[in-house]
PyMOL Python script that loads the backbone (N, CA, C, O; Angstrom):
from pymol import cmd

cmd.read_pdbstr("""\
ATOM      1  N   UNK A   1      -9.662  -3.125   0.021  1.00  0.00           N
ATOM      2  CA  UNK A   1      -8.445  -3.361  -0.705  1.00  0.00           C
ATOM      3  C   UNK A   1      -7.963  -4.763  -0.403  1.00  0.00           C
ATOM      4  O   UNK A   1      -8.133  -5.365   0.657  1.00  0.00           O
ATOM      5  N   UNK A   2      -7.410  -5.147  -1.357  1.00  0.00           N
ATOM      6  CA  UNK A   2      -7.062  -6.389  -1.252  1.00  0.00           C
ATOM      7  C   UNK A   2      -7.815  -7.356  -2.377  1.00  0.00           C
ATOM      8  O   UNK A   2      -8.515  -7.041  -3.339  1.00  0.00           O
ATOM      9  N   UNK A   3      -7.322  -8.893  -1.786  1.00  0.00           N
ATOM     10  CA  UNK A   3      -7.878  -9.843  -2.463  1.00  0.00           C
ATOM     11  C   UNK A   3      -8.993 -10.687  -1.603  1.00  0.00           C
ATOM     12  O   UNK A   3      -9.166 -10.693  -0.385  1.00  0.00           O
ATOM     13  N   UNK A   4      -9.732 -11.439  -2.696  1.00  0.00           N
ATOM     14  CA  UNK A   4     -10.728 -12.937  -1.971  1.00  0.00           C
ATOM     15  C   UNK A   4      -9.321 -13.958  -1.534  1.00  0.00           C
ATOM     16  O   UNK A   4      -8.136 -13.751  -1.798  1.00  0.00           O
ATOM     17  N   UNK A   5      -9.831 -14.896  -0.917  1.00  0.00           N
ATOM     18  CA  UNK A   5      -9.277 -16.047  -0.358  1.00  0.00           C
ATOM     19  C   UNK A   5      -9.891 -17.133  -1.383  1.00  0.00           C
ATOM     20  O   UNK A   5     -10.893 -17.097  -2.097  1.00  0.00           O
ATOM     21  N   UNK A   6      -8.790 -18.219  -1.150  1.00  0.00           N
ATOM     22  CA  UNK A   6      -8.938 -19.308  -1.913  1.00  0.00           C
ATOM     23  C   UNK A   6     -10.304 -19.931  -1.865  1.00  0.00           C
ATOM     24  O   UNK A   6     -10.581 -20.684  -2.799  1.00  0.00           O
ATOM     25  N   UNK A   7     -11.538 -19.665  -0.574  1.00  0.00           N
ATOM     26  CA  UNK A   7     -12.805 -20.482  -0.514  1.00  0.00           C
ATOM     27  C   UNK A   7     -13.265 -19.964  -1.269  1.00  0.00           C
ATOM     28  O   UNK A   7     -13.766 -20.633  -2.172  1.00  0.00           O
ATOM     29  N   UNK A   8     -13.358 -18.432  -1.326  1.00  0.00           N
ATOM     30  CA  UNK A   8     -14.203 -17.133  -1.965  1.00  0.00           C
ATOM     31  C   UNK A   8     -13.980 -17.595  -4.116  1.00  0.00           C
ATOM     32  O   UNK A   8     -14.807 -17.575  -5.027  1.00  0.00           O
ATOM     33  N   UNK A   9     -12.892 -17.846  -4.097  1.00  0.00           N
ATOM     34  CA  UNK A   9     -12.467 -18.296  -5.736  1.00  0.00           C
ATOM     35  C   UNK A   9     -13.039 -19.558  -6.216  1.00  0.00           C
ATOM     36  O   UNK A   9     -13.534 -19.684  -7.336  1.00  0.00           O
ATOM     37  N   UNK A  10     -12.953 -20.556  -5.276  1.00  0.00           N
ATOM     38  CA  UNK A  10     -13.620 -21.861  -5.768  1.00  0.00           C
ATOM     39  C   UNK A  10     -15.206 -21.766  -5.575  1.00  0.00           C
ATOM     40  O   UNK A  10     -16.106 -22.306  -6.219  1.00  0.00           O
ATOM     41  N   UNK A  11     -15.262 -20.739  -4.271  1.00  0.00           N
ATOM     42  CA  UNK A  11     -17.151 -20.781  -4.738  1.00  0.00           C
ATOM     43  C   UNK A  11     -17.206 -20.108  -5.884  1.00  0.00           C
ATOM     44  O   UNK A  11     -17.821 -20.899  -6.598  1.00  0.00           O
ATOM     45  N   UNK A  12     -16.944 -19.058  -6.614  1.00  0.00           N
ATOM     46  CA  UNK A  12     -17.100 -18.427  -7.616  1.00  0.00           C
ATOM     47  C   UNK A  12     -17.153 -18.915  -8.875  1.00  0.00           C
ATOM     48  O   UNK A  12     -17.996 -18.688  -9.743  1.00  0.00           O
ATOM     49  N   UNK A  13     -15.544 -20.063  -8.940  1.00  0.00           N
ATOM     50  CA  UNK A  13     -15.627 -20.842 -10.008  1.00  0.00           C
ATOM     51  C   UNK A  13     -16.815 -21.864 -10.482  1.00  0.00           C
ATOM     52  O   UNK A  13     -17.247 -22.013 -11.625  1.00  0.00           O
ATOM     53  N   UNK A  14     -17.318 -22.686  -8.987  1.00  0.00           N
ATOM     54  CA  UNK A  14     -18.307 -23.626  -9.101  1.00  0.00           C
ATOM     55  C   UNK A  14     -19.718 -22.855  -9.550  1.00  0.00           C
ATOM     56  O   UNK A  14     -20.517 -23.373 -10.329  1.00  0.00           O
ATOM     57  N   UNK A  15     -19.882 -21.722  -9.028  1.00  0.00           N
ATOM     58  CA  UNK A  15     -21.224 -20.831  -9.807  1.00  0.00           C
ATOM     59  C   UNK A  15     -21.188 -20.170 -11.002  1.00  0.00           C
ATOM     60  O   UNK A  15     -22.075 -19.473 -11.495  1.00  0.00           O
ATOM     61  N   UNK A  16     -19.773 -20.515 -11.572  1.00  0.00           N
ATOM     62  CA  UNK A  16     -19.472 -20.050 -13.308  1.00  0.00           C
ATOM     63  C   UNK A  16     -19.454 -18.249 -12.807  1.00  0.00           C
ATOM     64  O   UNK A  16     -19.912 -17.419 -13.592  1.00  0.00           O
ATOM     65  N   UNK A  17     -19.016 -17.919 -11.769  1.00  0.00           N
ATOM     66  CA  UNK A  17     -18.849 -16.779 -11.903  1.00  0.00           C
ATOM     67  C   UNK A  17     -17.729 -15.955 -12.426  1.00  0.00           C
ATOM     68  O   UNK A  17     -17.530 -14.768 -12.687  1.00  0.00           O
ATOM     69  N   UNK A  18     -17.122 -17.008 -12.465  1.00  0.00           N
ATOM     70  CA  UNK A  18     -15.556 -16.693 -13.053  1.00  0.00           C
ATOM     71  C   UNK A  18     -15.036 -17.959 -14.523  1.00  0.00           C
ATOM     72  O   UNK A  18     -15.127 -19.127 -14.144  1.00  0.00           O
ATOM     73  N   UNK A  19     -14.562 -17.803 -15.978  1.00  0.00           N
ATOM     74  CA  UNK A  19     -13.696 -18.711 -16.945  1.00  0.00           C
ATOM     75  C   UNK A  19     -12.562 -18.247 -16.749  1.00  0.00           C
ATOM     76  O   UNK A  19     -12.119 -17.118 -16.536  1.00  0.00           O
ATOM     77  N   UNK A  20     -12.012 -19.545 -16.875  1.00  0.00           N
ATOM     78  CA  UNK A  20     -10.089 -19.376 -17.323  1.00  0.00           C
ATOM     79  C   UNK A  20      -9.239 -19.437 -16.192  1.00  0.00           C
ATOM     80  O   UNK A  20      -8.032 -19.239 -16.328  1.00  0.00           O
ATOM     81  N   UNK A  21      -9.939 -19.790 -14.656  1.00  0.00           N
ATOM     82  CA  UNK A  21      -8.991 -19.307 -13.512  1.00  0.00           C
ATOM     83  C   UNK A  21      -8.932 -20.560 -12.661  1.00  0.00           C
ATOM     84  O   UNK A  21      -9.794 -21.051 -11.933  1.00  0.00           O
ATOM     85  N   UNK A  22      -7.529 -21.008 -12.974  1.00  0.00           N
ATOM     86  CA  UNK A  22      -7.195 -22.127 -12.470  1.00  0.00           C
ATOM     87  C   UNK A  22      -6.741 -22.695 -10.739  1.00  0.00           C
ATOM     88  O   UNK A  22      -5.567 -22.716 -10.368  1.00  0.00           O
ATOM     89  N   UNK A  23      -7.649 -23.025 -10.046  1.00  0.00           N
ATOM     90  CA  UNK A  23      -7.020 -23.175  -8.877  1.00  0.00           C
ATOM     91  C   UNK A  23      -6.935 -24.102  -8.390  1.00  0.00           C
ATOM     92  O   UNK A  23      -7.301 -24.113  -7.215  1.00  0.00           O
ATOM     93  N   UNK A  24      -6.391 -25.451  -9.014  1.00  0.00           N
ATOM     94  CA  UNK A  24      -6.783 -26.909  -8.761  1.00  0.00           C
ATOM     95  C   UNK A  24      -6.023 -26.971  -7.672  1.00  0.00           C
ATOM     96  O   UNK A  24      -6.398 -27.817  -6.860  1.00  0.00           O
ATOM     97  N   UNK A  25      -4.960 -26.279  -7.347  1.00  0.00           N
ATOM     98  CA  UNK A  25      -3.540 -26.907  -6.597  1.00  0.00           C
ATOM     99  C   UNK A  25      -4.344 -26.540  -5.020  1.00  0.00           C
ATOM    100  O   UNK A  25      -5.516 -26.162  -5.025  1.00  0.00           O
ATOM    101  N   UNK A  26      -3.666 -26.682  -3.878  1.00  0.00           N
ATOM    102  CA  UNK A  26      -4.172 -26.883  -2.620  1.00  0.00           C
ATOM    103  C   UNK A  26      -4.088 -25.205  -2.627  1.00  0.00           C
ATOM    104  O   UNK A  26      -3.299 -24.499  -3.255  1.00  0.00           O
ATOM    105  N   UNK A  27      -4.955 -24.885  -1.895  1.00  0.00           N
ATOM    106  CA  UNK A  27      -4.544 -23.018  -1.190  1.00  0.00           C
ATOM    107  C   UNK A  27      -4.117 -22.827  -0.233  1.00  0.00           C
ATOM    108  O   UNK A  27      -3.946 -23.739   0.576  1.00  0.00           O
ATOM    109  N   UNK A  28      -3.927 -22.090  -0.088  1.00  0.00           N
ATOM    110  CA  UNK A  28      -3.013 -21.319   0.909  1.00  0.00           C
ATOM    111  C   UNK A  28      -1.662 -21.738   1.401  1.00  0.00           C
ATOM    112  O   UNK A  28      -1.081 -21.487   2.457  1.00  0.00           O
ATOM    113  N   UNK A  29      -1.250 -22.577   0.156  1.00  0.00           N
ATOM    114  CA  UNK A  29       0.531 -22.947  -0.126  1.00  0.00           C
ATOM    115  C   UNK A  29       1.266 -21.574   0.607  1.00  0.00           C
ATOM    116  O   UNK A  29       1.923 -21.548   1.648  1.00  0.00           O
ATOM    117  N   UNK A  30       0.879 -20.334  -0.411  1.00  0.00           N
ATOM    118  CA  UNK A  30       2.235 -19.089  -0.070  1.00  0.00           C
ATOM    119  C   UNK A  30       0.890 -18.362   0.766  1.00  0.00           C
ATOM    120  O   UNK A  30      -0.231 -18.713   1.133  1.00  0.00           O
ATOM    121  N   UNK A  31       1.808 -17.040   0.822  1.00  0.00           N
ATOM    122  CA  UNK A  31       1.059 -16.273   1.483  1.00  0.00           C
ATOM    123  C   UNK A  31       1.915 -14.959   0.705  1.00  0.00           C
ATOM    124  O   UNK A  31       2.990 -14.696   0.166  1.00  0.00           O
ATOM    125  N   UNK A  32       0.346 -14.249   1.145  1.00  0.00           N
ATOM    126  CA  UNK A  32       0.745 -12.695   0.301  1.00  0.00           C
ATOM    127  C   UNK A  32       1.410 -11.422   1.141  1.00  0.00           C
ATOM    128  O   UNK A  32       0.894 -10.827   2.087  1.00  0.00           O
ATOM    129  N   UNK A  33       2.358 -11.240   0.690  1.00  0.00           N
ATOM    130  CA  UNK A  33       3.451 -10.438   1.396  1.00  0.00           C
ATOM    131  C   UNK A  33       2.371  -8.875   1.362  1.00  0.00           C
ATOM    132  O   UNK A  33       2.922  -8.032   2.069  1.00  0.00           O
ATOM    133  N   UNK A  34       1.264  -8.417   0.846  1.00  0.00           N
ATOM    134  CA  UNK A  34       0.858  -7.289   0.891  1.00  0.00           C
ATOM    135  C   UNK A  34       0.113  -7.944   2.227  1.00  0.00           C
ATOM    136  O   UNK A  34       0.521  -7.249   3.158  1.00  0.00           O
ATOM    137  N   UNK A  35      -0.873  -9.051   2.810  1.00  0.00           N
ATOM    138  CA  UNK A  35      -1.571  -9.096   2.982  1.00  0.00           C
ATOM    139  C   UNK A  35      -1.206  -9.229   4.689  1.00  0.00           C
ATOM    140  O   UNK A  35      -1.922  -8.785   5.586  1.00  0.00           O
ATOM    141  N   UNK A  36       0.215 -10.025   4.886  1.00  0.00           N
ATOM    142  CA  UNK A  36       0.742  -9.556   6.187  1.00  0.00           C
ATOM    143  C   UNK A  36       1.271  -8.580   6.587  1.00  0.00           C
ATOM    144  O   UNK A  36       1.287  -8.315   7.789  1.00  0.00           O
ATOM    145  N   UNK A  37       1.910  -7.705   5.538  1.00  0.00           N
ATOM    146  CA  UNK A  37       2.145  -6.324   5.801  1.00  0.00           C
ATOM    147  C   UNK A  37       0.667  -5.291   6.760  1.00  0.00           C
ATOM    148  O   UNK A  37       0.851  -4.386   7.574  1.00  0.00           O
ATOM    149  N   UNK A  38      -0.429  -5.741   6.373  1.00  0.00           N
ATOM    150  CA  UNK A  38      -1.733  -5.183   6.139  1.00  0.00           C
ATOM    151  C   UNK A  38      -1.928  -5.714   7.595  1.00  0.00           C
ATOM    152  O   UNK A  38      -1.646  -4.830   8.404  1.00  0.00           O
ATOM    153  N   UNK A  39      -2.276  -6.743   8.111  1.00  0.00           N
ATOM    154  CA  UNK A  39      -2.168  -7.282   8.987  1.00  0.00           C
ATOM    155  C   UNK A  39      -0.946  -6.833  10.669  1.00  0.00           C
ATOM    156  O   UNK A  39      -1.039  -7.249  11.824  1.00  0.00           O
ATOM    157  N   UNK A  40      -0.055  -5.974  10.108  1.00  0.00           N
ATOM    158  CA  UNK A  40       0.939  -5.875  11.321  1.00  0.00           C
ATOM    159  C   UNK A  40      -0.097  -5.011  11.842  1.00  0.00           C
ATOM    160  O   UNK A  40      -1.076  -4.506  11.292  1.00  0.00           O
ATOM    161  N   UNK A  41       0.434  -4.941  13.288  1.00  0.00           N
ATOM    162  CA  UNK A  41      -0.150  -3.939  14.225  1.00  0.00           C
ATOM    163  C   UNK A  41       1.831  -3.070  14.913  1.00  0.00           C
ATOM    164  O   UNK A  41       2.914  -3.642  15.035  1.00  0.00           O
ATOM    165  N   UNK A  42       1.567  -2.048  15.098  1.00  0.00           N
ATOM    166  CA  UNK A  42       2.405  -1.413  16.261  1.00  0.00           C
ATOM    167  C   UNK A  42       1.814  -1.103  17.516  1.00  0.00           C
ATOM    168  O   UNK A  42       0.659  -0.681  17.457  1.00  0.00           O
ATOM    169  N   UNK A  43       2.237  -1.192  18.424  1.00  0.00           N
ATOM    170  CA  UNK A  43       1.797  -0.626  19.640  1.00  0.00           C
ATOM    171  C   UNK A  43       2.200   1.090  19.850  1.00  0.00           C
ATOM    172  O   UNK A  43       3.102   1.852  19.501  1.00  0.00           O
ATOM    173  N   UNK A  44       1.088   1.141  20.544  1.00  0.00           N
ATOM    174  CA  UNK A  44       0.715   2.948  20.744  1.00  0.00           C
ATOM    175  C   UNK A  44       2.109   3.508  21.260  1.00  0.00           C
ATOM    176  O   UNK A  44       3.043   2.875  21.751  1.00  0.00           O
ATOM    177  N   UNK A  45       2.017   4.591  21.065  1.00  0.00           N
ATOM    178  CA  UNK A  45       3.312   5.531  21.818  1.00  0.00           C
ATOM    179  C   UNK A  45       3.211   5.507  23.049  1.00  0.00           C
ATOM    180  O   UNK A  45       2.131   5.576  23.636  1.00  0.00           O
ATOM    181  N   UNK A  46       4.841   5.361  23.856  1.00  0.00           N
ATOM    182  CA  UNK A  46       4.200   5.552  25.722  1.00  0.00           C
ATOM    183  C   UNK A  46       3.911   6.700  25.671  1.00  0.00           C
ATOM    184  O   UNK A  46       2.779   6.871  26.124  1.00  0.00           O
ATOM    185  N   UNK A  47       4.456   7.747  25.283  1.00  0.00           N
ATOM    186  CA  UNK A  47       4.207   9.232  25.503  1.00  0.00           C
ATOM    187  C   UNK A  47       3.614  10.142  24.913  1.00  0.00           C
ATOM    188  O   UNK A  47       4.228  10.479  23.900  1.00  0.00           O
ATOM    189  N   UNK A  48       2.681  10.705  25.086  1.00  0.00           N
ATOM    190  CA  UNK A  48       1.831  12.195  24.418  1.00  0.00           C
ATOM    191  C   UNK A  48       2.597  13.209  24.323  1.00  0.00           C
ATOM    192  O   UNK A  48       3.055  13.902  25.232  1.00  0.00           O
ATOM    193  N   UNK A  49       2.764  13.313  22.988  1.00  0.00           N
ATOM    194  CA  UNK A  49       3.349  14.312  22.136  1.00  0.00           C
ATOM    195  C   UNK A  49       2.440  15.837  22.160  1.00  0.00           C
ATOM    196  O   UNK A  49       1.232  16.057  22.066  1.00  0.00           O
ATOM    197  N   UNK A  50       3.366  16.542  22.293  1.00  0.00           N
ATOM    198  CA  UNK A  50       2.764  17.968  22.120  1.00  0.00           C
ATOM    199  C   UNK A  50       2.752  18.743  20.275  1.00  0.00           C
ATOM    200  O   UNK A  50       3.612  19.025  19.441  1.00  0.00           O
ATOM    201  N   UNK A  51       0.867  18.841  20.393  1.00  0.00           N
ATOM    202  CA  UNK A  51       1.855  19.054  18.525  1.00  0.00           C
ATOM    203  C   UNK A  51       2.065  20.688  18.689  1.00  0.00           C
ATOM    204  O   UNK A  51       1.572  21.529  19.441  1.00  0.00           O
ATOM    205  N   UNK A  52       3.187  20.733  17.452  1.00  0.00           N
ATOM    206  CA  UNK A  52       3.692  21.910  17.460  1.00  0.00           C
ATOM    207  C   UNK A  52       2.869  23.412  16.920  1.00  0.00           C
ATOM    208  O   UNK A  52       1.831  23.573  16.277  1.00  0.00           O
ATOM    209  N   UNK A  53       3.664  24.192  17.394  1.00  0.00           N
ATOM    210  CA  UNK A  53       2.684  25.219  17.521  1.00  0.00           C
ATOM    211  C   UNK A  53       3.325  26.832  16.315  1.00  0.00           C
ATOM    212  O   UNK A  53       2.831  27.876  15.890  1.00  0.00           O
ATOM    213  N   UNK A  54       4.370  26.256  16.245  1.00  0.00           N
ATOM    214  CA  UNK A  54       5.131  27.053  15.849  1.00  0.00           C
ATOM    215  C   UNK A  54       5.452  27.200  14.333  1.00  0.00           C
ATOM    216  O   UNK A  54       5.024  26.148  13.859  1.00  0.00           O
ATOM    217  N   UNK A  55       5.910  27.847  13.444  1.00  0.00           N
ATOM    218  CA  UNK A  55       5.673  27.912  12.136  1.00  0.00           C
ATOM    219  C   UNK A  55       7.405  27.341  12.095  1.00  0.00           C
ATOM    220  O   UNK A  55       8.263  27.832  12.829  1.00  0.00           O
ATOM    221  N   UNK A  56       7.718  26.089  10.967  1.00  0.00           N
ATOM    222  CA  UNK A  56       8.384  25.790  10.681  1.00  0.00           C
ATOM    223  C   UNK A  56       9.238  24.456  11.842  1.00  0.00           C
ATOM    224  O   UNK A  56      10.357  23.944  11.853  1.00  0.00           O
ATOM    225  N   UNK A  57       7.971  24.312  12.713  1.00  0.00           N
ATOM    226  CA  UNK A  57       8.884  23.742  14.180  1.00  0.00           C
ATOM    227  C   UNK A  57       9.042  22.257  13.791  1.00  0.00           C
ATOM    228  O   UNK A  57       9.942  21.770  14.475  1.00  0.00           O
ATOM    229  N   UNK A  58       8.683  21.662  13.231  1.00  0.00           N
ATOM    230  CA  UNK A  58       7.966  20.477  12.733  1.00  0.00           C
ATOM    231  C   UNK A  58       7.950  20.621  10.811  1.00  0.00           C
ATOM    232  O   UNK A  58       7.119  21.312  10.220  1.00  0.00           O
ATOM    233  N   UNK A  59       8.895  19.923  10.205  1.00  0.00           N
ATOM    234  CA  UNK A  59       8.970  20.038   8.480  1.00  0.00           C
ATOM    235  C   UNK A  59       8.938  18.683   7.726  1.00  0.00           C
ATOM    236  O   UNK A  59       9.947  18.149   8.187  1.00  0.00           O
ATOM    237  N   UNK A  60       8.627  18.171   7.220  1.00  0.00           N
ATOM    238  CA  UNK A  60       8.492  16.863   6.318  1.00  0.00           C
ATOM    239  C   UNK A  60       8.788  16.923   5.038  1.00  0.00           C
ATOM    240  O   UNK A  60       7.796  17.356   4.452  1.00  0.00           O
ATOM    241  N   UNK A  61       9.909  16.643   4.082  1.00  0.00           N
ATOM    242  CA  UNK A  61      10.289  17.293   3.258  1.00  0.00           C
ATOM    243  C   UNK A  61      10.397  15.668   2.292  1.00  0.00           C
ATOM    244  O   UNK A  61      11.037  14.726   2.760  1.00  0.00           O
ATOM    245  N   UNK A  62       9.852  15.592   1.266  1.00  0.00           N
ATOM    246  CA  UNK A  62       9.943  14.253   0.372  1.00  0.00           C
ATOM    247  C   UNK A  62      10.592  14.908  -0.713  1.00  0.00           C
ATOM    248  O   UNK A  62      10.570  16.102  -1.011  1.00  0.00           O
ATOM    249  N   UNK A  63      11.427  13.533  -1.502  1.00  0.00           N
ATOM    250  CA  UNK A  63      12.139  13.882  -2.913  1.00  0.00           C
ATOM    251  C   UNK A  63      11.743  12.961  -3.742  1.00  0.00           C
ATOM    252  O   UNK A  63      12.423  11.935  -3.743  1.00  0.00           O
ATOM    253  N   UNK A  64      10.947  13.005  -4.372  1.00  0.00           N
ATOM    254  CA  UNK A  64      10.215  11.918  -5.654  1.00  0.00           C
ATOM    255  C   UNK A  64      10.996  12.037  -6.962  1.00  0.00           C
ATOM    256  O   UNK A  64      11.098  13.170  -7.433  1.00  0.00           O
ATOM    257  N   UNK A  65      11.533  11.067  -7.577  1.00  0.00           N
ATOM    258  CA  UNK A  65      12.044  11.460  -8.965  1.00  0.00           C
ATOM    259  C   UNK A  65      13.002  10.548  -8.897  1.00  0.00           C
ATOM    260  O   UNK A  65      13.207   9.921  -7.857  1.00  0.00           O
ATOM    261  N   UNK A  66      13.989  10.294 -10.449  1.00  0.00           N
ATOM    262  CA  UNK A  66      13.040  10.608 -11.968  1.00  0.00           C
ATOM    263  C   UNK A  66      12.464  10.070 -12.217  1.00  0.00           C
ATOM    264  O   UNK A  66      12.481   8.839 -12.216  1.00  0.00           O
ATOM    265  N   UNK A  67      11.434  11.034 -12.652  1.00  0.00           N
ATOM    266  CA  UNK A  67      10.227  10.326 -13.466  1.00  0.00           C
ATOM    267  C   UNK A  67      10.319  10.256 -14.714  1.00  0.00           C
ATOM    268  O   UNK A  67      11.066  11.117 -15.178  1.00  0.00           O
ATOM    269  N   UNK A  68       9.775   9.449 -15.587  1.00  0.00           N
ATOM    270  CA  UNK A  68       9.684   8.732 -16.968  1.00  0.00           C
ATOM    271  C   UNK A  68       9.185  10.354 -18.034  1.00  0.00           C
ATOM    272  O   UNK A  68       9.552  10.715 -19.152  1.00  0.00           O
ATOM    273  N   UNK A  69       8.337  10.903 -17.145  1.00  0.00           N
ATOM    274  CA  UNK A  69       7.752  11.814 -17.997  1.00  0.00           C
ATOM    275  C   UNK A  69       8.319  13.180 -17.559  1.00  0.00           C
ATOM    276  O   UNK A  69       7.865  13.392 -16.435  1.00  0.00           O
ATOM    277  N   UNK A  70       9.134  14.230 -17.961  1.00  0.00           N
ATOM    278  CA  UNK A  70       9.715  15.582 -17.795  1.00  0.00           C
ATOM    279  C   UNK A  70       8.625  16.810 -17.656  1.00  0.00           C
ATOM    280  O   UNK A  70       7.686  16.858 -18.450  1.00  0.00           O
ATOM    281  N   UNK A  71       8.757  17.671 -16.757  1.00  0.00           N
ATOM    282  CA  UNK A  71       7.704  18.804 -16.814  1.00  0.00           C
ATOM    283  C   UNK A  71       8.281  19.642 -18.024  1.00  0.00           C
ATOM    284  O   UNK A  71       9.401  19.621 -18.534  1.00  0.00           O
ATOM    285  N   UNK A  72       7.027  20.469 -18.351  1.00  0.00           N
ATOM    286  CA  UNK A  72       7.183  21.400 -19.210  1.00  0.00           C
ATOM    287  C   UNK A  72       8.579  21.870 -19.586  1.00  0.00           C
ATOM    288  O   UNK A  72       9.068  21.898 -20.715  1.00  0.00           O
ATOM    289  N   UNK A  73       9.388  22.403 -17.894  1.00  0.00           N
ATOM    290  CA  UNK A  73      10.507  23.126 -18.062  1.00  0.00           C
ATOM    291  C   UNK A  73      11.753  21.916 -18.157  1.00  0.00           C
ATOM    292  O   UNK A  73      12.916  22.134 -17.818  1.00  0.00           O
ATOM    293  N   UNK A  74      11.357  20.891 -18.575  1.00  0.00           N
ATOM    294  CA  UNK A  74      12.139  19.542 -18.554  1.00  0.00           C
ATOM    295  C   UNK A  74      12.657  18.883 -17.433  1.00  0.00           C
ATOM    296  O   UNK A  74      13.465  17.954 -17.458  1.00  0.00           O
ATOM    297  N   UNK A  75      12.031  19.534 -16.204  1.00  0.00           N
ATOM    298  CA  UNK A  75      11.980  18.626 -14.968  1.00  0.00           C
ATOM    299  C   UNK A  75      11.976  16.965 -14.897  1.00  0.00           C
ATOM    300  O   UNK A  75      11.458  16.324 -15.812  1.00  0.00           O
ATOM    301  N   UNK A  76      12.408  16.499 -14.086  1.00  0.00           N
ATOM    302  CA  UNK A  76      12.756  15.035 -13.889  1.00  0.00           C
ATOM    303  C   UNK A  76      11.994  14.778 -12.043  1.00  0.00           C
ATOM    304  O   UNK A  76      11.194  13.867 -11.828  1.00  0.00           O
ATOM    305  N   UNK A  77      12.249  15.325 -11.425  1.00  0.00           N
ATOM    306  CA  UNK A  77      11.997  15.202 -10.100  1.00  0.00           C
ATOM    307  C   UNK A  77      11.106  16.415  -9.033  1.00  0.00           C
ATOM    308  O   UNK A  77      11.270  17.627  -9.173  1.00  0.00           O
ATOM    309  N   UNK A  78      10.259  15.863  -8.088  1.00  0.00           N
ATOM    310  CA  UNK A  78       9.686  16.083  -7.684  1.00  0.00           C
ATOM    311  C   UNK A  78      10.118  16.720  -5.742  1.00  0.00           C
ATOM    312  O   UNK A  78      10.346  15.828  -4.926  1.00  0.00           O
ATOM    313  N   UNK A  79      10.164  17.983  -5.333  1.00  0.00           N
ATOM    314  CA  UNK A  79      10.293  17.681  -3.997  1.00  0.00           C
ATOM    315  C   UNK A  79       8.961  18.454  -3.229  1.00  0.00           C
ATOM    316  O   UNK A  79       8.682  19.546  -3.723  1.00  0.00           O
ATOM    317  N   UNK A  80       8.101  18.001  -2.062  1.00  0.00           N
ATOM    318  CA  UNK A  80       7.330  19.111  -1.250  1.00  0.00           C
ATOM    319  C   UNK A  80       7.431  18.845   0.116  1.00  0.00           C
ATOM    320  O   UNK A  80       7.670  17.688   0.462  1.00  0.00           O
ATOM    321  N   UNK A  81       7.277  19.792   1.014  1.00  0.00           N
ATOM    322  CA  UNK A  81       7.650  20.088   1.777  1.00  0.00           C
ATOM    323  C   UNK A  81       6.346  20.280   2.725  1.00  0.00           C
ATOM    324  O   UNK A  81       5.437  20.808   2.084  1.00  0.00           O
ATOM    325  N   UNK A  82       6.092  20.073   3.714  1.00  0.00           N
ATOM    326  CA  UNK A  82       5.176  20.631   4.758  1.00  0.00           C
ATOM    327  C   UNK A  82       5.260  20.567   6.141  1.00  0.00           C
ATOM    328  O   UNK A  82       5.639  19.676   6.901  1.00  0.00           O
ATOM    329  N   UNK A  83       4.689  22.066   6.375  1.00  0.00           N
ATOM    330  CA  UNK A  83       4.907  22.455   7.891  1.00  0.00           C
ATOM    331  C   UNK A  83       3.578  22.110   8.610  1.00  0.00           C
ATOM    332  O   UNK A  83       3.459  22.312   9.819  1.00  0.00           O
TER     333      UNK A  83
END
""", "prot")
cmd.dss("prot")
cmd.show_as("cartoon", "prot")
cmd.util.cbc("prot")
cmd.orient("prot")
């Protein structure tokens, strides 16, 4: 996932592997906000977690919506849940 780098584009261009793609200007002016995101690291947890054992002990519950397109029953939004 992701993209080539500016060397990877100009070799491409010079072997006609690529028309129409302009990269005269210098590279690596900006930088790609996906590509340092991609790049972070976190450091590990100090502590070992016990996973749970229990039904319901532990729940993760997301709410997605509205969406552009309505379910059957004319729904707009989305929620699921897991234990």
């Amino acid at each position: 996932f992701g993209h080539v780098g500016d060397g990877t584009l100009k070799t491409m261009i010079s072997k006609g592997m690529v028309e129409g793609l302009d990269v005269s200007g210098k590279g690596g002016q900006g930088q790609c906000e996906d590509c340092i995101f991609g790049k972070q690291a976190r450091r590990p947890f100090d502590e070992v977690v016990e996973p749970e054992t229990e039904v319901l002990e532990w729940v993760h519950i997301d709410l997605w919506g509205p969406s552009q397109v309505m379910s059957k029953s004319g729904k707009q939004y989305m929620m699921t849940i897991s234990d």
